[in-house]
N, C-alpha and C positions, 0 to 999 in steps of 0.2 A: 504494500500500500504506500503511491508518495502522496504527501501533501507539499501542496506549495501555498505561496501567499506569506503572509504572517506565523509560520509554523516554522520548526528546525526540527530535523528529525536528532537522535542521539545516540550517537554509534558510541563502543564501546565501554559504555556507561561515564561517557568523559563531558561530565556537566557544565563543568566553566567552559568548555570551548561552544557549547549549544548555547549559552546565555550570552558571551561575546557574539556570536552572530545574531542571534536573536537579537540583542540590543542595536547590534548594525544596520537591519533591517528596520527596526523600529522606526531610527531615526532617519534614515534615506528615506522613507515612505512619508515623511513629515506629519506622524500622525500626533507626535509628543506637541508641536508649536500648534497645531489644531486647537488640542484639545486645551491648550495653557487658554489660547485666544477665548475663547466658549466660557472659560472660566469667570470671567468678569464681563459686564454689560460697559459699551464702553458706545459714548453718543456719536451720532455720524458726523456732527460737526469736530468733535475731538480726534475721530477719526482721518476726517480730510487736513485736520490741522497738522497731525503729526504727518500725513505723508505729504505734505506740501514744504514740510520741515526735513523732511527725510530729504525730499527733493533739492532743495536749497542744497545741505551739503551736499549733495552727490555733484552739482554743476560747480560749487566752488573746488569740491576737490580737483574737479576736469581743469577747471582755469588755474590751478595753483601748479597741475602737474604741467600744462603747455607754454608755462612759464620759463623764460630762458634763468640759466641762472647765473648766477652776480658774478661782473667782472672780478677775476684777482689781480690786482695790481701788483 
């Protein structure tokens, strides 16, 4: 019987290396940041606030990195 999806199967009764993949699988499927998000009610204006905040840094980072940098004298 295989199963796949969210399951590890457990060969040789070797338990920590099933819970390391299982955990790796956990979080590549992003079900951990889901379910954090679900956990508090958060308002849609708070919401566009942060990602418009999010947004800002991500362009100043753009413009800081196409930045030449300082002459050395």
């Amino acid at each position: 019987m295989r199963l796949y999806g969210r399951s590890v199967i457990v060969s040789d009764g070797n338990v920590d290396k099933a819970m390391r993949k299982f955990k790796k699988k956990i979080a590549n499927s992003g079900l951990l940041v889901e379910l954090r998000e679900r956990e508090t009610y958060t308002k849609p204006t708070t919401r566009r606030k942060t990602a418009r905040s999010l947004a800002k840094k991500r362009w100043q980072r753009y413009l800081e990195s196409q930045q030449l940098p300082p002459r050395q004298y």
